[in-house]
Backbone and ligand atoms as CSV (ligand in chain L), in Angstrom:
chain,resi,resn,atom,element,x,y,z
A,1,UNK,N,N,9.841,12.210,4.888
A,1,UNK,CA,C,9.910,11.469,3.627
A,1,UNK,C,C,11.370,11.392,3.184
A,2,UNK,N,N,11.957,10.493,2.885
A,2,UNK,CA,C,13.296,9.960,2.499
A,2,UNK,C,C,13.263,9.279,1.234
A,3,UNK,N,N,14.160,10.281,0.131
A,3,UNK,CA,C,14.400,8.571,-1.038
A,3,UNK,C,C,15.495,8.278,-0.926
A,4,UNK,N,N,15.762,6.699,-1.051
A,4,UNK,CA,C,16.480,5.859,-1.109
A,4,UNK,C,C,17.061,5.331,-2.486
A,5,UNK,N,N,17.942,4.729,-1.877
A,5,UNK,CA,C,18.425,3.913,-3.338
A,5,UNK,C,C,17.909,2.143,-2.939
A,6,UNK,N,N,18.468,1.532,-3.103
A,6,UNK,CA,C,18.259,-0.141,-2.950
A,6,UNK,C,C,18.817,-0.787,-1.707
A,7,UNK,N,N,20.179,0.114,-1.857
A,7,UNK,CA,C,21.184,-0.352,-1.308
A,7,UNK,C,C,21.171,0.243,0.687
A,8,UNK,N,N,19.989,1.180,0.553
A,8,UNK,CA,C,19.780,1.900,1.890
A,8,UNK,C,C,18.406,1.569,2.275
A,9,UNK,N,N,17.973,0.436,2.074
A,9,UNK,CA,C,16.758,-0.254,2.366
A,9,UNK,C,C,17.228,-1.666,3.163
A,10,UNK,N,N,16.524,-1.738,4.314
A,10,UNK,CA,C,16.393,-2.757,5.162
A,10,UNK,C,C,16.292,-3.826,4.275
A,11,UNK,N,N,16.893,-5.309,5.109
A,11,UNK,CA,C,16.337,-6.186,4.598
A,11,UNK,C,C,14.641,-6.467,4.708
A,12,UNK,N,N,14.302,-6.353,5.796
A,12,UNK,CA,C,12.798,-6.779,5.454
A,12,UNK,C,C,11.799,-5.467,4.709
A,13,UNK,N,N,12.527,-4.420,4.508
A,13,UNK,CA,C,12.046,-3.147,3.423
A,13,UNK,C,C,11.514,-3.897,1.898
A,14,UNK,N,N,13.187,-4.132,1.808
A,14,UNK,CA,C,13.407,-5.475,0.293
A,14,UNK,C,C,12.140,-6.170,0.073
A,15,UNK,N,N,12.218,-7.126,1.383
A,15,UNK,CA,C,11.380,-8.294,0.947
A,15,UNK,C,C,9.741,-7.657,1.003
A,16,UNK,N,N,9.536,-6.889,1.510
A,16,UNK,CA,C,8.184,-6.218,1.274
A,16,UNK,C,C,7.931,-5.617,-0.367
A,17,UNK,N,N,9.148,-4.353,-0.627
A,17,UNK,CA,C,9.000,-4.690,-1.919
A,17,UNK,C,C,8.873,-5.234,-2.818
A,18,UNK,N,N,9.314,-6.455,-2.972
A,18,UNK,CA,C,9.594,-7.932,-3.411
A,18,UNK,C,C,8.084,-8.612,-3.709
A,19,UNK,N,N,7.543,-8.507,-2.339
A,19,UNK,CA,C,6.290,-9.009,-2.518
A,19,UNK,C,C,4.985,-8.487,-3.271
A,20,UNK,N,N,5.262,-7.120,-2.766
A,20,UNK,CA,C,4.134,-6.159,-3.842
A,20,UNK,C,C,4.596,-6.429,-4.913
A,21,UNK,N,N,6.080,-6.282,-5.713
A,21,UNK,CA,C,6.095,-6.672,-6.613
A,21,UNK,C,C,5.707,-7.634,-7.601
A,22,UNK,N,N,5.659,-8.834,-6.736
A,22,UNK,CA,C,5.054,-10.347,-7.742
A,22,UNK,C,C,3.308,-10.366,-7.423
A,23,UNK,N,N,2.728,-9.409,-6.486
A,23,UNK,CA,C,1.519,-9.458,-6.247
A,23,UNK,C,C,1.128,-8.381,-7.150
A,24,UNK,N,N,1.924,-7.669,-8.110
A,24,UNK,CA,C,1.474,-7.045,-9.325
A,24,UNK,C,C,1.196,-7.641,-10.242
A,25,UNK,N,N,2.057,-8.649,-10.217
A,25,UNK,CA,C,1.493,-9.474,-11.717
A,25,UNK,C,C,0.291,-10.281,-11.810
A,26,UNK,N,N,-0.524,-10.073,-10.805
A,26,UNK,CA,C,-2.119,-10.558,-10.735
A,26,UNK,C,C,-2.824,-9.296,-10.904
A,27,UNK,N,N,-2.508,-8.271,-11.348
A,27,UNK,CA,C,-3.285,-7.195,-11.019
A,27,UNK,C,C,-4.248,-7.437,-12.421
A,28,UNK,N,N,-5.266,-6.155,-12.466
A,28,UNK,CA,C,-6.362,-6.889,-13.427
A,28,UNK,C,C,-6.176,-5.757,-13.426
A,29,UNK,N,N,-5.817,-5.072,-14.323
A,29,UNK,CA,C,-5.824,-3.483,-15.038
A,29,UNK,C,C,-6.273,-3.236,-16.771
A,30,UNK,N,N,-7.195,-3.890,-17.438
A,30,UNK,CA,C,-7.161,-4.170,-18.600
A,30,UNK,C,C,-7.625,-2.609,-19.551
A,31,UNK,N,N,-7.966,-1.844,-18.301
A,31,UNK,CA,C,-8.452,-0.604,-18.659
A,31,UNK,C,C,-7.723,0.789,-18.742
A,32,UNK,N,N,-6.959,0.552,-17.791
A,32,UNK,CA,C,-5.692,1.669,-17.415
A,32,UNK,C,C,-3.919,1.146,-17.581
A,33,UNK,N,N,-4.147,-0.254,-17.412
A,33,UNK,CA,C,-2.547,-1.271,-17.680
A,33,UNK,C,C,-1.585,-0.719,-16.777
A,34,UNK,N,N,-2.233,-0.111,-15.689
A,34,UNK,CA,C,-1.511,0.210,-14.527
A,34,UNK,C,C,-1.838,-0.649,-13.727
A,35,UNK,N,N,-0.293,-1.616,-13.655
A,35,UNK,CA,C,-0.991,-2.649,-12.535
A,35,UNK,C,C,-0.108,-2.162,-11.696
A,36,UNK,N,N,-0.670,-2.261,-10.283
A,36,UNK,CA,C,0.117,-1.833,-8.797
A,36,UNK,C,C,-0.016,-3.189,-8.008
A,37,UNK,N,N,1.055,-3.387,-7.274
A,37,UNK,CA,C,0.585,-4.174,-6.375
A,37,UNK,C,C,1.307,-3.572,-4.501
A,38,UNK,N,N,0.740,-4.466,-3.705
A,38,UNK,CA,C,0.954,-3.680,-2.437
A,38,UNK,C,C,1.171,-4.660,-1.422
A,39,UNK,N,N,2.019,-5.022,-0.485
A,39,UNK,CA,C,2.419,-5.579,0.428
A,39,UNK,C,C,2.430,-5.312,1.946
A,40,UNK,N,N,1.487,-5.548,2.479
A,40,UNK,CA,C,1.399,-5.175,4.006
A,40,UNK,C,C,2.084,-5.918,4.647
A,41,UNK,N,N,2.823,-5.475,5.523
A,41,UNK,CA,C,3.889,-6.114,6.824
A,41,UNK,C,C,3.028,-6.163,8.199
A,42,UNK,N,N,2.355,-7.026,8.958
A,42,UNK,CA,C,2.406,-7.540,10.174
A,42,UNK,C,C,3.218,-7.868,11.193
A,43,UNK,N,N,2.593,-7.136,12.413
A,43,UNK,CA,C,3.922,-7.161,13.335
A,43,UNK,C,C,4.134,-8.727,13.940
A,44,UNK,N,N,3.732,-9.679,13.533
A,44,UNK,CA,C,3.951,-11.219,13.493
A,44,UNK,C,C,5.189,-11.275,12.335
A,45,UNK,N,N,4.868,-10.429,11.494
A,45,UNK,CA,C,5.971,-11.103,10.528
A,45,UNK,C,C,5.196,-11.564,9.040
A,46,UNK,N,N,4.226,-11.583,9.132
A,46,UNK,CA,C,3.455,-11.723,7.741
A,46,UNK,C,C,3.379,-10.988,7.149
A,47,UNK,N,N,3.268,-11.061,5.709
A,47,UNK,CA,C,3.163,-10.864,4.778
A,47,UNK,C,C,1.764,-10.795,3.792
A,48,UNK,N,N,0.996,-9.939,3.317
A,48,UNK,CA,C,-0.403,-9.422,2.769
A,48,UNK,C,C,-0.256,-8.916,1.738
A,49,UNK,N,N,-0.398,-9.424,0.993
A,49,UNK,CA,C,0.012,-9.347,-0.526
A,49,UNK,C,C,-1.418,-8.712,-1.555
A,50,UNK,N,N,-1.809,-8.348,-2.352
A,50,UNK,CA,C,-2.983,-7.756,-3.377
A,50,UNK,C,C,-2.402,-6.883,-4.317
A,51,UNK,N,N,-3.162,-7.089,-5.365
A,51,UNK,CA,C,-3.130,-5.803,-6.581
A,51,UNK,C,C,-4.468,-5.786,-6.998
A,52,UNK,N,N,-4.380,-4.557,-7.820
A,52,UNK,CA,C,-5.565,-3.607,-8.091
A,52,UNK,C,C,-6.080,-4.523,-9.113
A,53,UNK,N,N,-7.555,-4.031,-8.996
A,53,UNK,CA,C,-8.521,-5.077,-9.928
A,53,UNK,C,C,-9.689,-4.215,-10.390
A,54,UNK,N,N,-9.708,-3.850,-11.570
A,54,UNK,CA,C,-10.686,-2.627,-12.384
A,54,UNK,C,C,-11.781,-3.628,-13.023
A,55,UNK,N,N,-12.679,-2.331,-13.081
A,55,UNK,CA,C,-14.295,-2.435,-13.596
A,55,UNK,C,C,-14.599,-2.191,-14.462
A,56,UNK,N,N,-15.479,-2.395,-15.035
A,56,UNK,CA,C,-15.793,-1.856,-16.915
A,56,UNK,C,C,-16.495,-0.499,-16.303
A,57,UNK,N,N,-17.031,-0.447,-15.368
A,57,UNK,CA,C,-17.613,1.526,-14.770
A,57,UNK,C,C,-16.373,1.360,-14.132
A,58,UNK,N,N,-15.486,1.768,-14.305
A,58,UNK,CA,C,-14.347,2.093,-13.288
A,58,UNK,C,C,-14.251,2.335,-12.396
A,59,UNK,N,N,-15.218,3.016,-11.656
A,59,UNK,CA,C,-15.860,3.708,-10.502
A,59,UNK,C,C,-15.385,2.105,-9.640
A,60,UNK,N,N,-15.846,0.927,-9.553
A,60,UNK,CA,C,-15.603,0.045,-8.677
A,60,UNK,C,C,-14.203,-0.599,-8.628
A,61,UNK,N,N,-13.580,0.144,-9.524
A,61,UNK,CA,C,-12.092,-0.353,-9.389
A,61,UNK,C,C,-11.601,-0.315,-8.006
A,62,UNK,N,N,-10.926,-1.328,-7.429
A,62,UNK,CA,C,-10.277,-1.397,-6.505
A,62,UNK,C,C,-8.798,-1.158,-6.057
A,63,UNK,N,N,-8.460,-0.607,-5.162
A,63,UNK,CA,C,-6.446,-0.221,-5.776
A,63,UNK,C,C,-6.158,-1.490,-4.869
A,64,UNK,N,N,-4.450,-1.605,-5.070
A,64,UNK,CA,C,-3.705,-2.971,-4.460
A,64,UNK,C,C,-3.837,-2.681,-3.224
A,65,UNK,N,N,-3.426,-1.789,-2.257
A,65,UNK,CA,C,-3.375,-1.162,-1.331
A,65,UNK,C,C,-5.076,-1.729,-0.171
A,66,UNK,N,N,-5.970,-1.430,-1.201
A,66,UNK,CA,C,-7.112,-2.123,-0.580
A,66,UNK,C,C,-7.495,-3.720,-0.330
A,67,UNK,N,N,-7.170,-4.179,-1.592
A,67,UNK,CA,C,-7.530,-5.547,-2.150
A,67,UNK,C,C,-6.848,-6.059,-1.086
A,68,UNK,N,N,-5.316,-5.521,-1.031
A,68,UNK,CA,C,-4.399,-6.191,-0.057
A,68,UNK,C,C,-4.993,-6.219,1.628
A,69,UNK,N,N,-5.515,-5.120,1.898
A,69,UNK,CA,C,-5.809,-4.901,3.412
A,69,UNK,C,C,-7.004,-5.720,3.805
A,70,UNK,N,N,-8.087,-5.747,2.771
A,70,UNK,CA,C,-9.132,-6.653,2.469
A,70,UNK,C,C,-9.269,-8.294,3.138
A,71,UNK,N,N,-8.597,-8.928,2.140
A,71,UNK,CA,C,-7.746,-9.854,2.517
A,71,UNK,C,C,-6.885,-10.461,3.378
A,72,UNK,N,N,-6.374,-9.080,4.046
A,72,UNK,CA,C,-5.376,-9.254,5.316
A,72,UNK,C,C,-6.438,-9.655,6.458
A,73,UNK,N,N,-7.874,-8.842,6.226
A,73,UNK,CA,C,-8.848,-8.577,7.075
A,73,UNK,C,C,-9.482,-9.994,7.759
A,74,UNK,N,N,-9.688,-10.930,6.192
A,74,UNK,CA,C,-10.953,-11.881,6.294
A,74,UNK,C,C,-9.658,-13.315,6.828
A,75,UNK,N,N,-8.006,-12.896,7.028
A,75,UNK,CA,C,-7.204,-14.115,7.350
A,75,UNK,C,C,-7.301,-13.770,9.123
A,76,UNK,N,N,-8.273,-12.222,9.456
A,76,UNK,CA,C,-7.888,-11.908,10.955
A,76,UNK,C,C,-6.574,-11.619,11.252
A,77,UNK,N,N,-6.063,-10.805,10.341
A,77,UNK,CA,C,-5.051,-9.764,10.644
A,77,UNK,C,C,-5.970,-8.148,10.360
A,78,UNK,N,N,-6.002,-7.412,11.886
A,78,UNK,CA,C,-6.607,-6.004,11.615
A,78,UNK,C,C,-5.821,-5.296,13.281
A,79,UNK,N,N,-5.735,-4.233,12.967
A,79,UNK,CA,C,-4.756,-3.535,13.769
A,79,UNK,C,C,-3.414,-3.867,14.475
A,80,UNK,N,N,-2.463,-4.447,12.935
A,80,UNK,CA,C,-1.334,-5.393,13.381
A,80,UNK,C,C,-0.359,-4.693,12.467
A,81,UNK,N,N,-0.739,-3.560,11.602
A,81,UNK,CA,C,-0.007,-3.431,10.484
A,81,UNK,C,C,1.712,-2.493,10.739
A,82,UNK,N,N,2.715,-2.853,10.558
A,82,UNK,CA,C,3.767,-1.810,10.606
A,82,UNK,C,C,4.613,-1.422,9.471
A,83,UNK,N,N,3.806,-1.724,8.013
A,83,UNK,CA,C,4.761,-1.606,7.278
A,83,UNK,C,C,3.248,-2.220,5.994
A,84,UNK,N,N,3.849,-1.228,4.801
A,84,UNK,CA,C,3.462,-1.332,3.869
A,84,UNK,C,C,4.180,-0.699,2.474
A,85,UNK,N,N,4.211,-1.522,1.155
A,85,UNK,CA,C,4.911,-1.563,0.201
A,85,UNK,C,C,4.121,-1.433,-0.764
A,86,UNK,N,N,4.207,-0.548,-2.001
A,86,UNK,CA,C,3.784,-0.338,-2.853
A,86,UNK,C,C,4.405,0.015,-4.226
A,87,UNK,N,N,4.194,-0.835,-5.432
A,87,UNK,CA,C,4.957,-0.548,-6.732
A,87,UNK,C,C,3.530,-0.749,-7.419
A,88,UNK,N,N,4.062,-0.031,-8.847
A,88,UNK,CA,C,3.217,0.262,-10.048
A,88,UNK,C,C,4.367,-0.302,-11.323
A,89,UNK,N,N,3.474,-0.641,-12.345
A,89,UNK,CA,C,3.654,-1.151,-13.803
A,89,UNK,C,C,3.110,-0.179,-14.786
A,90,UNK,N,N,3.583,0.135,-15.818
A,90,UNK,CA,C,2.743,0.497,-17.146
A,90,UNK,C,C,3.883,0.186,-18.326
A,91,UNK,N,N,2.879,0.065,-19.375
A,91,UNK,CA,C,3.589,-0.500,-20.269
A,91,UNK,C,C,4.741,0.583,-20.454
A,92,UNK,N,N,5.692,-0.258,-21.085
A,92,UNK,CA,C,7.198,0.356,-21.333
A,92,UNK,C,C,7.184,2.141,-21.537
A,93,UNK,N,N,6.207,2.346,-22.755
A,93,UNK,CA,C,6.491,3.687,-23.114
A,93,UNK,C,C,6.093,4.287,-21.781
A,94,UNK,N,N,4.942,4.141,-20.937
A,94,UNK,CA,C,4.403,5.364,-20.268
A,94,UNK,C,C,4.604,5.071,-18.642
A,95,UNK,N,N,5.877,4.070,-18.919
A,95,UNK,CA,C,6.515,3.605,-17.417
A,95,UNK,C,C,6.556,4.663,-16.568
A,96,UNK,N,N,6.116,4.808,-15.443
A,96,UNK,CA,C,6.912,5.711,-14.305
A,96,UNK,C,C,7.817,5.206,-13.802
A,97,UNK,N,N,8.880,6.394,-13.854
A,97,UNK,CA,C,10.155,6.473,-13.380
A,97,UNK,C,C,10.539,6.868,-11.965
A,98,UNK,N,N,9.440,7.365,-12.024
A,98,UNK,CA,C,9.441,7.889,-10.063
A,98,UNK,C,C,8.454,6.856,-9.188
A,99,UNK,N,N,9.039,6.979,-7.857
A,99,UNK,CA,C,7.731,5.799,-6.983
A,99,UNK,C,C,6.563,6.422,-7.246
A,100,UNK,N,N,4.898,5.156,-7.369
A,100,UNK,CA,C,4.243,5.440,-7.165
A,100,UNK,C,C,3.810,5.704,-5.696
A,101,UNK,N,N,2.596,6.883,-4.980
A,101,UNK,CA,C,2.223,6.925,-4.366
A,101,UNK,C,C,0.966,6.535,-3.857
A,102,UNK,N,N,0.449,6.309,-2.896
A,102,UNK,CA,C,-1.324,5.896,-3.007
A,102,UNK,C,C,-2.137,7.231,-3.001
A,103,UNK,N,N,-3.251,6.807,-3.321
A,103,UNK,CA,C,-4.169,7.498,-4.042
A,103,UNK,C,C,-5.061,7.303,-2.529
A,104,UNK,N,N,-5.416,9.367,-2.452
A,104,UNK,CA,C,-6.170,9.880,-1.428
A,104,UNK,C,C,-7.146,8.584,-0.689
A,105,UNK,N,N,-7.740,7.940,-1.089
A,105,UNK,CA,C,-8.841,7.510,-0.679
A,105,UNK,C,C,-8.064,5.802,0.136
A,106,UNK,N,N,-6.971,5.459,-0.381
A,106,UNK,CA,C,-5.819,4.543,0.268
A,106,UNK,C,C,-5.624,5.015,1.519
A,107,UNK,N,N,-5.140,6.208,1.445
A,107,UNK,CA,C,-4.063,7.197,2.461
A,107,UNK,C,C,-5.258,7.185,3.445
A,108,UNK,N,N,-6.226,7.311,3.398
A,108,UNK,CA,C,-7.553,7.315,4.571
A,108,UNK,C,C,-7.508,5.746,5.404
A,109,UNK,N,N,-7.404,4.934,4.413
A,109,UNK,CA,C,-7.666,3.428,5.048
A,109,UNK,C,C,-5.972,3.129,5.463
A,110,UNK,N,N,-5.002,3.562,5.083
A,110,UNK,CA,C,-3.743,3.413,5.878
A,110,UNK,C,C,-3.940,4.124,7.009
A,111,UNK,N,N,-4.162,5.161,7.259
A,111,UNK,CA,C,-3.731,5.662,8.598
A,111,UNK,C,C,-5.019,5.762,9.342
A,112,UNK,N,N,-5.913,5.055,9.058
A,112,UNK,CA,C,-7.440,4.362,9.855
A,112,UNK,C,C,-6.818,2.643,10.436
A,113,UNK,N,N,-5.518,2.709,9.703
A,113,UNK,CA,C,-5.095,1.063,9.862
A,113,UNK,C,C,-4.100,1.315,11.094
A,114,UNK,N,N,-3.535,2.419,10.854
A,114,UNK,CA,C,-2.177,2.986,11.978
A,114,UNK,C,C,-3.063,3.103,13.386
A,115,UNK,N,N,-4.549,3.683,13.406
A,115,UNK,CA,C,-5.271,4.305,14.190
A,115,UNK,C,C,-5.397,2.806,14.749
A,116,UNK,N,N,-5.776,1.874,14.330
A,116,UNK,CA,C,-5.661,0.914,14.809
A,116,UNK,C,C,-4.970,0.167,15.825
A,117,UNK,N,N,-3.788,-0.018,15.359
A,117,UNK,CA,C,-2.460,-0.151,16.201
A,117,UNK,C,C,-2.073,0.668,17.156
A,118,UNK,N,N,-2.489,1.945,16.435
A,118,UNK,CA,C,-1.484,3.018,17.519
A,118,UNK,C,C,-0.470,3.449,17.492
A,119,UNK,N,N,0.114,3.412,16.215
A,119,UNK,CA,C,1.380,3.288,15.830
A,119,UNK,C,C,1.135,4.015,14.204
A,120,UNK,N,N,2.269,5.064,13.817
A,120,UNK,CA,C,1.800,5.137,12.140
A,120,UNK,C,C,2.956,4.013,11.759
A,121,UNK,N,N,1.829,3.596,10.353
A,121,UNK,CA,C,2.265,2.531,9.511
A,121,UNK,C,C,3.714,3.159,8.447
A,122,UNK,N,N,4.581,2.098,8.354
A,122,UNK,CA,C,5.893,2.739,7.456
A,122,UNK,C,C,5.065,2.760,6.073
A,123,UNK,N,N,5.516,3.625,5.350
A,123,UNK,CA,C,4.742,3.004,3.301
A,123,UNK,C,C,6.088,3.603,2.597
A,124,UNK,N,N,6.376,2.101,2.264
A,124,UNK,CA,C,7.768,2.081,0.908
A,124,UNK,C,C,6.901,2.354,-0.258
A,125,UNK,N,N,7.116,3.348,-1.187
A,125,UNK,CA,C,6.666,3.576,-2.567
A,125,UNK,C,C,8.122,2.991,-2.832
A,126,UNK,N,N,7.877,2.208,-3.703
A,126,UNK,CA,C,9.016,1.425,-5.573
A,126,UNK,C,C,8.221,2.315,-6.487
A,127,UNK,N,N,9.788,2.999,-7.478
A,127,UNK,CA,C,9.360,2.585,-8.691
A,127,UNK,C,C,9.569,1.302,-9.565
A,128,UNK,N,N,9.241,1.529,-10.777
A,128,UNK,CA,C,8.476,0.034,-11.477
A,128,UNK,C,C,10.072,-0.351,-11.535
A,129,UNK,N,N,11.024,0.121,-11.947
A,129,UNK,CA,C,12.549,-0.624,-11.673
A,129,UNK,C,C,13.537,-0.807,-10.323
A,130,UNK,N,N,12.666,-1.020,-9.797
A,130,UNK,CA,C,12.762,-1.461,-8.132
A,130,UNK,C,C,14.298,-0.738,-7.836
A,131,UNK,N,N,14.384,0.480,-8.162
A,131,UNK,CA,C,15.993,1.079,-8.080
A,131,UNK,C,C,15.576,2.514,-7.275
A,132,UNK,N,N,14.077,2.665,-7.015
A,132,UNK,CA,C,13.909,4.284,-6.266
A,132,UNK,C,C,13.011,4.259,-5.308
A,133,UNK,N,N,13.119,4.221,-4.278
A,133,UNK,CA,C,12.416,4.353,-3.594
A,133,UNK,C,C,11.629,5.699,-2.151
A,134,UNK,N,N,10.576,5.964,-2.272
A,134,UNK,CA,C,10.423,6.843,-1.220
A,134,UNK,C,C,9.949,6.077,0.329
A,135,UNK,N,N,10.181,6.371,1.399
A,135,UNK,CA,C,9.971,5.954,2.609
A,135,UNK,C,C,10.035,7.006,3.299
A,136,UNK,N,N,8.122,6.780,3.458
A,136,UNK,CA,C,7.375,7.641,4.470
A,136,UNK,C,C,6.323,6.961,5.508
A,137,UNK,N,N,5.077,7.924,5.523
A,137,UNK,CA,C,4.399,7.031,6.757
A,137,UNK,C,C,2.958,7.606,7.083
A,138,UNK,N,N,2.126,6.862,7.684
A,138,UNK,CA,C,0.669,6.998,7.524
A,138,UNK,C,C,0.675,8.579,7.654
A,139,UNK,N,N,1.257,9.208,8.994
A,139,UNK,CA,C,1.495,11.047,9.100
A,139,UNK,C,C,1.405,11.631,8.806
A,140,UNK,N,N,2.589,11.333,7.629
A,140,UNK,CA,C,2.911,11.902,6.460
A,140,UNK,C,C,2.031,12.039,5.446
A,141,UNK,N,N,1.704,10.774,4.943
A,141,UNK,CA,C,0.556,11.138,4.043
A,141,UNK,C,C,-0.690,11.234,3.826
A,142,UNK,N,N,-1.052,11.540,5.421
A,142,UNK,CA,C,-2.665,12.222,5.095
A,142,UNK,C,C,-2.397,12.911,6.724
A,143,UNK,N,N,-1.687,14.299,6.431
A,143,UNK,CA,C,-1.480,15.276,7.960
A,143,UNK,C,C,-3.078,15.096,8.630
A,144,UNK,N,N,-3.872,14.874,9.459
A,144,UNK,CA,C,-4.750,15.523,10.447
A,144,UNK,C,C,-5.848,14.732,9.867
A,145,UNK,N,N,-5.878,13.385,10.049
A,145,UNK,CA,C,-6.412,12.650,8.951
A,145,UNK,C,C,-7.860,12.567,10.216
A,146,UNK,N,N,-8.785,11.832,9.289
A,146,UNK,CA,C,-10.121,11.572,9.995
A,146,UNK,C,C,-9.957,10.321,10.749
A,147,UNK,N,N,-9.883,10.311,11.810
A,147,UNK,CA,C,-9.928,8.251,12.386
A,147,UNK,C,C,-10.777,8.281,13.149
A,148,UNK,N,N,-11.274,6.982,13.967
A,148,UNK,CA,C,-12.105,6.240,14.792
A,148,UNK,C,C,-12.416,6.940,16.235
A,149,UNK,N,N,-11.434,7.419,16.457
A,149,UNK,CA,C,-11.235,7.842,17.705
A,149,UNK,C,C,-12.041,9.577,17.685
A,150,UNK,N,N,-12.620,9.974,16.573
A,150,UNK,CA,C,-13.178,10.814,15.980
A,150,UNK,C,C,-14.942,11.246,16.607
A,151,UNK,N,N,-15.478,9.533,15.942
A,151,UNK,CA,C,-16.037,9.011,15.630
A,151,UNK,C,C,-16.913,9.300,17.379
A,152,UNK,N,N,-18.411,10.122,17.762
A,152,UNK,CA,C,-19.029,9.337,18.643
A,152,UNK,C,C,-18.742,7.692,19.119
A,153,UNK,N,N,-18.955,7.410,20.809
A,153,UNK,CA,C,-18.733,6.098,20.827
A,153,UNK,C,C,-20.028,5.599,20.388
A,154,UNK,N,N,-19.774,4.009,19.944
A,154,UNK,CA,C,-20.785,3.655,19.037
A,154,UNK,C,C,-22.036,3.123,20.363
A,155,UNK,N,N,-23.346,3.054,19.789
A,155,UNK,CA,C,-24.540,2.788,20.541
A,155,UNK,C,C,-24.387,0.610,21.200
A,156,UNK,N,N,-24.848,1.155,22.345
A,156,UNK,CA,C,-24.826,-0.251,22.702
A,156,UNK,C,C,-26.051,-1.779,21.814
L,1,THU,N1,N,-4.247,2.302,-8.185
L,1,THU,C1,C,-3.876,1.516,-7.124
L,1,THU,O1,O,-4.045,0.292,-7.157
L,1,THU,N2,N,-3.343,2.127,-6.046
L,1,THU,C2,C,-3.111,3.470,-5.940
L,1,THU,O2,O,-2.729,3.946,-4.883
L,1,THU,C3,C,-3.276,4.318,-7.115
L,1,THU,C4,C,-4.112,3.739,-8.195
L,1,THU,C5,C,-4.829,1.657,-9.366
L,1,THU,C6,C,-6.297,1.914,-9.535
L,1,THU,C7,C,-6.463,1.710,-11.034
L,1,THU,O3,O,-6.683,0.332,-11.283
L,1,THU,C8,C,-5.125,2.097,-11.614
L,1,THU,O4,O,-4.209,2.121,-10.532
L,1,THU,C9,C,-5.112,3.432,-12.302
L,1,THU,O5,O,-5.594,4.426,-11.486
């Protein structure tokens, strides 16, 4: 795990951030006003954009991180991923100042996404003033994780 400043971020780091970023401002947080959004990188070069979208039972809230992979899924992008970006919003007073990270149940479907590829996935955390960043990786954030390869092979 490495933090960065701005200025020690790749260009295509940037533009991943960049993208989660404006894919926050669709987020639907009317309950928590934590909007996140999340940017998946494809090893084509695309770009997978989502933010989080909450429930009146909260319980079905969805994080960006998902919405985004979701989506990546139904365009037929799935075990392509090398890179993923993630920033958070809250209103002014209760801004975080530090990157957000994903939330346990993310960290399962990232490195079920790495398991995929074969490869662990990069994950840029932004904070909300796109000036801090952490850069780590599916590995990292879920050590000895559960994947596919786990899994009995499936029945014919
Ligand atoms: N959230 C995400 O979208 N991603 C995460 O990794 C952490 C949490 C969302 C879910 C909910 O809408 C709000 O942030 C507060 O938990």
């Amino acid at each position: 795990m490495r933090h960065l400043s701005r200025e020690q971020l790749t260009e295509t780091q940037w533009e991943l951030v960049q993208a989660a970023h404006a894919a926050s401002e669709h987020a639907y947080a009317p309950y928590s006003q934590f909007r996140v959004g999340a940017a998946w990188l494809a090893d084509d070069g695309s770009v997978h954009a989502g933010s989080n979208y909450e429930s009146a039972s909260y319980g079905l809230t969805t994080c960006a991180e998902r919405t985004a992979l979701f989506q990546a899924n139904n365009l037929g992008y799935r075990g392509c991923f090398i890179g993923l970006a993630v920033i958070a919003h809250a209103p002014q007073a209760q801004q975080p100042c530090s990157p957000v990270t994903p939330c346990g149940a993310c960290r399962q479907l990232i490195y079920e996404a790495a398991c995929l590829r074969g490869q662990p996935v990069e994950v840029i955390c932004a904070n909300a003033n796109c000036d801090q960043f952490i850069v780590t990786d599916s590995d990292e954030l879920l050590p000895w994780g559960f994947g596919p390869e786990q899994l009995p092979p499936s029945l014919p």
